[in-house]
Each structure stands twice: as structure tokens, then as C-alpha cells.
N, C-alpha and C positions, 0 to 999 in steps of 0.2 A: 771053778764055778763061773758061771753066765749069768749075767744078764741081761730082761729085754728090754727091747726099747719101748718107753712110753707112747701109751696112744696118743694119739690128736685127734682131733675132731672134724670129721671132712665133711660139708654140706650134703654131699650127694653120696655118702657113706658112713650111715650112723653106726655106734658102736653095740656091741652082743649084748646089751645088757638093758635093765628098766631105764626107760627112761620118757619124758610126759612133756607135750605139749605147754607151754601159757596163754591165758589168753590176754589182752592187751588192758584188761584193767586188772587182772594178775602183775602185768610186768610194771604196773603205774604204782601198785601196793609194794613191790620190793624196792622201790625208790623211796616211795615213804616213809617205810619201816627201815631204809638205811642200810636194807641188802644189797642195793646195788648204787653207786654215789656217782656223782660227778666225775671219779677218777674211773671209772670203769667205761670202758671206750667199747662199748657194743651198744648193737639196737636190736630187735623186734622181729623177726622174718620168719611169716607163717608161722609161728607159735613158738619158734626156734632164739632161744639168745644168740648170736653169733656176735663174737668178737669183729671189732669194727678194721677195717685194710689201715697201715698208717700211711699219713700223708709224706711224701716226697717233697723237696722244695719244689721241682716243677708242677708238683700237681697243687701245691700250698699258691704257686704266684697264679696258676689259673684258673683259682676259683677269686681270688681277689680282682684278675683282673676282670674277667666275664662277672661280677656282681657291676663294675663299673658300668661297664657296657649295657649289657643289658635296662639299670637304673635311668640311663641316662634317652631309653629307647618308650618308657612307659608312660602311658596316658595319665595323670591323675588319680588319684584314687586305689594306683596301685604299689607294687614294693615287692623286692626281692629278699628273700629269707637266706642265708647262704649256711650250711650243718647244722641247722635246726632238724626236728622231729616233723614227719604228717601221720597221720593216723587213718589207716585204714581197719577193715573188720577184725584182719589177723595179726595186721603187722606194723610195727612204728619204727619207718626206715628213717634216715637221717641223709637226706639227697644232699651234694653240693649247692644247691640251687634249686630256687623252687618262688615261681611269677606268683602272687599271687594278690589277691582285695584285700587292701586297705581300711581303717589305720592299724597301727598295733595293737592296739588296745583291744582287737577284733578277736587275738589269742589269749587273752591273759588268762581264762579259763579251760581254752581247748587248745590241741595244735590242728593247722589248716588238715583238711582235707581236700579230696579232691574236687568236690562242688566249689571251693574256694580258689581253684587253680586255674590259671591259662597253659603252664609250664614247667615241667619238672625237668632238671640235669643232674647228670653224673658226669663228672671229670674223671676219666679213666685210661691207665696206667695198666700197674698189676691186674686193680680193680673188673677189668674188660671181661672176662670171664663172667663173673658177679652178677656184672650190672647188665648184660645180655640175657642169661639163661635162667637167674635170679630174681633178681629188683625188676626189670621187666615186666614179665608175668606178673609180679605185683603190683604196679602202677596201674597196669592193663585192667586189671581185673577190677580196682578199684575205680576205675574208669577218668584216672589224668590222661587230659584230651589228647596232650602233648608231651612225650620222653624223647630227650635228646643226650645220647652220650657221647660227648666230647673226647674222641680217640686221640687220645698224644702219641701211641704209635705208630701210625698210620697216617697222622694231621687229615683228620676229616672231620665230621661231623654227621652222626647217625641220626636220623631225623625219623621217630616213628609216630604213626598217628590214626585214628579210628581205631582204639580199643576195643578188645570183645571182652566181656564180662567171665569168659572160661579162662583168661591168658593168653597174653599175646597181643600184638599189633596187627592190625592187616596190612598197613600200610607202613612202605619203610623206603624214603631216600637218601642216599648220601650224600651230599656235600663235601666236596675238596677244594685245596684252596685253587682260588680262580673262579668257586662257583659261588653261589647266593643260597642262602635259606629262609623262610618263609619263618613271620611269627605275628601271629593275631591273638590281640589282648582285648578281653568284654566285647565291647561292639565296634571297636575300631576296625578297620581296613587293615589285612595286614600289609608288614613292611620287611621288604626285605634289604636283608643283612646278608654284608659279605664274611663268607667263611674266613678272610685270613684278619677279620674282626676280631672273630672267637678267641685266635691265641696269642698269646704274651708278643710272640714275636717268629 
């Protein structure tokens, strides 16, 4: 006798059988009614629950350290969120990082969106895939002015920017280290930041 092996669940290969979108005050309701808690480590994508990537210690020290950095780079009135929720139409991802208007109190009823953002990151690892072909197209669409994902493979910094409302960036530089990136908050001037800022070390 055989048997087979269990399915998984593959973002870009759904399985043979029913199965239904949520929508994002859907997935607020199964929190509340305690379907889905605090221990359950997923978020919100296009209408999709997906199980959340787990953090590595390197990717655990650079989101700690890039909240430093960054915090210490911002005009007044602003503040850095770090695996918190934003809310867009379809989906409530949980970015590493994410610039946004001040004070907290500002959320205590919603979580940011992107009118409320200069900046969204993803620290990525495994994650690189994901946060490319994925969360991307999400942020874009939602229209975060700014997505930057933090390659620890490669030690660069993907800089994308001018959103289209279909998905996608139009704009996209890289940053390595030895280079500089660009970051403008409300109406400040921006200021550039050296790439080998970004990581731990």
C-alpha cells in the first residue's frame, strides 16, 4: 500500500478543488471571532491567506537594525512601523518596515495605508521571490510611492518607484554597496543614504 504525499499550497499554483477569495474586512472578522489569533503567522495577499516566510536571525538583526537607521533619518512627525499590517483594497501585507505620518494614535483604529506612506521595505532572504513578483505588484498597485527590498543575497538594495495602479514599478535602481540611495519624506529634500548603512554589517 502507498501513500501520497500531501498537498501544499503554492502561491502561483492553486490547488484542484473549491476554493474563495477574502476580502480584507472578511480576514478583520476571522480575527475577531478568534479564527485566526495572534499565533497564526500569515497575512492578507489579494484575497489569498498565505502563511507568513519565518524570520532568520540575519534577517531578525536587519530589520532591527534598518528601523534604527532609518528613525534616526526622519523629519518630525514621522515614525517607522516595523511587521506591523497596511491595508490596501485586497490585501493586508505585513512589510518589514514601513516610513510613515505620525503619531500612533493616528492607527489605533485603522492600519496605515498607502496615502499615509513615504516608504515601504521588505528585508529579503528566502523571502526574494515573494517580495519581487508578489508584494510588489501589491504595493504598486496600491500606490506606495516607494518599495525597497533589502537583498541580503546579493547585499544590494532594490529601489523601486512611480507606481502604476495595474502593478508594478516603472521605475527600478539598484544600490550596492559603495553606492547611495535616495529617500524623500512629506516635503523634505531628499537625503541620501549610503547603501552599506542599510546592513548590519
Amino acid at each position: 500500500m502507498t501513500t501520497s504525499s500531501p498537498r501544499t499550497l503554492d502561491y502561483g499554483r492553486l490547488p484542484p478543488l473549491p476554493i474563495r477569495k477574502f476580502s480584507v474586512d472578511e480576514y478583520h472578522r476571522l480575527g475577531e471571532v478568534g479564527v485566526l489569533t495572534t499565533d497564526d503567522r500569515v497575512e492578507l495577499l489579494e484575497g489569498w491567506i498565505l502563511q507568513k516566510m519565518t524570520h532568520n536571525p540575519p534577517h531578525g538583526a536587519s530589520v532591527d537594525h534598518l528601523r534604527d537607521v532609518l528613525a534616526d533619518l526622519l523629519p518630525d512627525g514621522w515614525r517607522v512601523r516595523a511587521q506591523l499590517p497596511v491595508t490596501t483594497a485586497d490585501s493586508e501585507p505585513e512589510p518589514d518596515l514601513v516610513v510613515v505620518r505620525g503619531p500612533a494614535s493616528r492607527y489605533v483604529s485603522r492600519h496605515p495605508s498607502a496615502e499615509d506612506a513615504a516608504l515601504i521595505v521588505e528585508i529579503a532572504d528566502t523571502s526574494l521571490e515573494r517580495d519581487r513578483e508578489v508584494k510588489g505588484p501589491i504595493y504598486s498597485r496600491a500606490g506606495f510611492p516607494v518599495y525597497w527590498i533589502v537583498n541580503l543575497v546579493e547585499r544590494r538594495v532594490e529601489v523601486y518607484s512611480d507606481p502604476s495602479p495595474t502593478g508594478g514599478y516603472h521605475s527600478r535602481r539598484d544600490g550596492s554597496i559603495g553606492d547611495h540611495v535616495s529617500l524623500r519624506v512629506g516635503d523634505e529634500e531628499p537625503r541620501e543614504i549610503a547603501v552599506k548603512m542599510v546592513f548590519v554589517a
